[in-house]
C-alpha positions in Angstrom: 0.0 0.0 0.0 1.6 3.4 -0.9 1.6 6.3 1.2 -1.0 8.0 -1.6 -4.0 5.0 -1.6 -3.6 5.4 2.6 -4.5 8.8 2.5 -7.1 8.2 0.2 -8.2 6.1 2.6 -8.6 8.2 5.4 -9.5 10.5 3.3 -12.7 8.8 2.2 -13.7 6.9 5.9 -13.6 10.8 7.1 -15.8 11.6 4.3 -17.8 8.6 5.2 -18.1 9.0 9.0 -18.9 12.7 9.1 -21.6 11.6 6.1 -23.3 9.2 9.4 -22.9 11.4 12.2 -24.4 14.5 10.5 -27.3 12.3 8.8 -26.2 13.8 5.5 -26.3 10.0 3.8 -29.9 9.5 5.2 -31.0 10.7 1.6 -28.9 8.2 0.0 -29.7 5.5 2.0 -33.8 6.5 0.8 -32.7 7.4 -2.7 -31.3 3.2 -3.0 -34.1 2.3 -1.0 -37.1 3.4 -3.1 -35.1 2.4 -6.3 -34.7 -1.1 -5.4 -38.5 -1.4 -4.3 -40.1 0.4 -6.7 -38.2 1.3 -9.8 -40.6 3.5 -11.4 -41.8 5.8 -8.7 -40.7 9.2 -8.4 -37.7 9.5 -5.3 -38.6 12.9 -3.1 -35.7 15.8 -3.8 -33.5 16.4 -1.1 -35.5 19.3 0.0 -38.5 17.3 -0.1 -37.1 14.2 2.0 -35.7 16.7 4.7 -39.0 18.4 5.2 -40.5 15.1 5.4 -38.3 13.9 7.8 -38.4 17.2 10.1 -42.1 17.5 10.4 -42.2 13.3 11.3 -39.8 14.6 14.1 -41.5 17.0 15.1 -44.4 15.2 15.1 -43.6 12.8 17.3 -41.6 13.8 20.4 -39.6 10.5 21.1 -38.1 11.2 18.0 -37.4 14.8 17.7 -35.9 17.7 19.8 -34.6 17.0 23.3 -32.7 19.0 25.3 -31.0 16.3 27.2 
């Protein structure tokens, strides 16, 4: 392994983790989802998936904003 692909590496699990913790590859995760299920449906926009998921946690308080 050259010094190059390990950085690449890191590089790309960095990407990857920050992706997770910040729930930025939520909309991925849908996007694959809904495509393998139904091919020919239309997949929300970004926009639309993040309002969707922010009024279902808001709607429910288990799920949405806590202060501890």
């Amino acid at each position: 392994m050259t010094a190059v692909s390990g950085v690449r590496r890191a590089v790309d699990w960095i990407r990857w983790y920050v992706g997770e913790v910040s729930g930025e590859s939520g909309y991925d995760r849908y996007v694959a989802h809904a495509r393998s299920h139904a091919p020919g449906a239309k997949v929300m926009s970004r926009r639309e998936f993040e309002r969707s998921r922010m009024d279902a946690r808001e709607a429910d308080p288990r799920e949405g904003f806590r202060c501890c």
